[in-house]
C-alpha positions, 0 to 999 in steps of 0.5 A: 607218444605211445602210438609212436612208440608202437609204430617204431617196433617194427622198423628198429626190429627190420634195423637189427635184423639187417645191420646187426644180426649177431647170430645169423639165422636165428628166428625173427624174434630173436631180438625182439626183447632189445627192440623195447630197450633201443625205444626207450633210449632213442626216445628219452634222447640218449646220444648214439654212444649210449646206445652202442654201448647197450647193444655192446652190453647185449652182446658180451653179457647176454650173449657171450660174443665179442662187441664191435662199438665201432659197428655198433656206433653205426648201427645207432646211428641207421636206428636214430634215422629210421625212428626220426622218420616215424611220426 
């Protein structure tokens, strides 16, 4: 299991820089200390709505933006797919 924890890192970061990207441009790490926090939520199972609000938790607490869960339920949902597919 830790292997695979590992092996998702990368993959979940590619999903947030992609889809998600609250401040465009920022360095590439920008979001990595998320990356551990989404692992650990798709891997216990949590569903797609706990996961949005995370990334809402993020967003408004962390970096005083407005949250969009709609897109942000999206957005869980491309994450839960690109971590089904990592063995």
């Amino acid at each position: 299991m830790r292997q695979r924890v590992h092996r998702l890192f990368k993959p979940i970061r590619d999903v947030l820089r992609a889809h998600w990207d609250p401040i465009p441009g920022s360095p590439e790490d920008e979001y990595d200390s998320y990356v551990w926090g989404l692992i650990g939520r798709l891997e216990r199972g949590e569903d797609d709505e706990a996961v949005a609000r995370y990334l809402d938790q993020v967003v408004v607490d962390l970096m005083s933006l407005q949250a969009f869960h709609h897109r942000h339920l999206e957005i869980a949902d491309k994450l839960r797919s690109v971590a089904a597919g990592v063995r």
